[in-house]
C-alpha positions in Angstrom: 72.1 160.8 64.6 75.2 158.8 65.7 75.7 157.2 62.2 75.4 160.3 60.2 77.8 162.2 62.3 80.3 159.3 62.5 79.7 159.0 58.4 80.3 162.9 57.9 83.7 163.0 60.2 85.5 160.2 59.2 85.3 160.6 55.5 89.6 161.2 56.1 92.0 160.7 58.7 91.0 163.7 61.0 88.5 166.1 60.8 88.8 169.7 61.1 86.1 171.3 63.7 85.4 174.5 65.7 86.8 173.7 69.3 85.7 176.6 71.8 86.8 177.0 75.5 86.5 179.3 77.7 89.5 181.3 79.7 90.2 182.1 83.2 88.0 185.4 82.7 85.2 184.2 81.3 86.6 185.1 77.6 85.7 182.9 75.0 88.2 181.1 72.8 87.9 179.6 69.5 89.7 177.9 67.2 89.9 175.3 64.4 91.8 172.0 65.2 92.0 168.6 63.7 90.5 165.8 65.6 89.1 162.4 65.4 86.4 160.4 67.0 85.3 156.9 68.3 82.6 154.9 67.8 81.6 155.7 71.2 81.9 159.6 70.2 84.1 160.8 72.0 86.2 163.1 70.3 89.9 164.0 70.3 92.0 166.8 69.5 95.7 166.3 69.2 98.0 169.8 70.4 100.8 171.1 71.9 100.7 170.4 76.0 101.5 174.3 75.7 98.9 176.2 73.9 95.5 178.3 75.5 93.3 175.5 75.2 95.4 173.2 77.1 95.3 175.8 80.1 91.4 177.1 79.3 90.6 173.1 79.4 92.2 173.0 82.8 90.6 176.0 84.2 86.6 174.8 82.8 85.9 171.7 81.3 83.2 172.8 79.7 83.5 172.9 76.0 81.8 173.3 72.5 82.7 172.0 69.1 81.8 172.5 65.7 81.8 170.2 63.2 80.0 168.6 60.0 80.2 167.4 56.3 82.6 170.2 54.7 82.2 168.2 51.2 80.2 171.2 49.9 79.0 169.7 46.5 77.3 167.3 48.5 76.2 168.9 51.8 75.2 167.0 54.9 74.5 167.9 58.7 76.9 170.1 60.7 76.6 169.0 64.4 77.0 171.5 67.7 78.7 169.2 70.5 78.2 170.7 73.9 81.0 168.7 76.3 83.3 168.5 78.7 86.8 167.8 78.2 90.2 166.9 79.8 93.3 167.0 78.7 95.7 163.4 78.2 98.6 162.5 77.7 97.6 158.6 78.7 98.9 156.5 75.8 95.8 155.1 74.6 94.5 158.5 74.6 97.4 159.7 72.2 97.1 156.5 70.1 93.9 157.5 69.4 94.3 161.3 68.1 97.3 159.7 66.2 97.4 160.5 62.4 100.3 160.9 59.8 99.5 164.7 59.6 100.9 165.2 63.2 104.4 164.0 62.2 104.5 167.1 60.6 105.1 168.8 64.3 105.7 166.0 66.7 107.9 163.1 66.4 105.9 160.3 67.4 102.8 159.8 69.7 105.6 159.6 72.8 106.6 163.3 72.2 106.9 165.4 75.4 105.5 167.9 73.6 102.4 166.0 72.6 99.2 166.8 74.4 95.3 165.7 73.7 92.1 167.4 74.6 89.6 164.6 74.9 86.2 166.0 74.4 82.8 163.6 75.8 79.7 165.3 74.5 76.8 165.9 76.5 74.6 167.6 74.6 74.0 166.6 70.2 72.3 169.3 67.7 72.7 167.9 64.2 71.4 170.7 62.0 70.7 170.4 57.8 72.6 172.1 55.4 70.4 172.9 52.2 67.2 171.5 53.5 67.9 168.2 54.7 66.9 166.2 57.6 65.1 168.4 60.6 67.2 169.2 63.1 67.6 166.3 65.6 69.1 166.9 69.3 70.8 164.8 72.1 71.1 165.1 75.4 73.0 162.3 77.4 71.2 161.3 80.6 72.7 161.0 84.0 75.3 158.6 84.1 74.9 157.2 80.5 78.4 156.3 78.5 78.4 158.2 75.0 77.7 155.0 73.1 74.1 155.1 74.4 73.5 157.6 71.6 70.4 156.9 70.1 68.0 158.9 67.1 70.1 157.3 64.1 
């Protein structure tokens, strides 16, 4: 599972995914945000230090994203990442969500402005698109890092 979701989201620069939170109420939050991800999976999501998600992240760490193989002449897997997150603005953390495409609103990856939400998954459903693989899931056990991913 780790490979084909690492060779379905980095296919560019960023990816564009489904992040969901979840507010101070209980109301549910989505939207669609650019992100990338390590080899260990974690995934992150480059925004303003100012928006909802940055205050829904601080208020419940528990998160969802939505991503997959978009290339729809050739579909793949489209994965359901159950996580928690945090929000950074640690330099390595910033260096990693880095990509030309955020010049476009922040100056450079030392920008006040800049914020990341830095998503570890906790739970892995890779579904098919068009008949492909069966579904595979992943749940990470107590106290195992995310590169401990296994089902490739």
């Amino acid at each position: 599972m780790k490979e084909r979701l690492l060779q379905a989201l980095r296919k560019d620069d960023d990816f564009l995914c489904a992040l969901a939170t979840v507010d101070t109420d209980g109301r549910p939050h989505v939207r669609y945000v650019r992100a990338t991800i390590r080899d260990d999976l974690t995934i992150f999501c480059p925004t303003f230090a100012s928006t909802q998600k940055v205050r829904d992240v601080g208020a419940c760490e528990h998160v969802s994203v939505t991503c997959g193989d978009t290339d729809s002449g050739v579909p793949g897997s489209y994965f359901q990442i159950a996580g928690r997150a945090v929000v950074s603005r640690a330099p390595a953390d910033r260096a990693a969500a880095w990509t030309p495409r955020l010049e476009r609103w922040f100056s450079n990856p030392d920008d006040e402005a800049y914020a990341v939400v830095v998503v570890v998954p906790e739970r892995i459903v890779a579904l098919p698109i068009g008949g492909g693989p069966a579904a595979q899931v992943w749940e990470r056990t107590e106290g195992s890092p995310p590169d401990t991913i296994s089902g490739s």
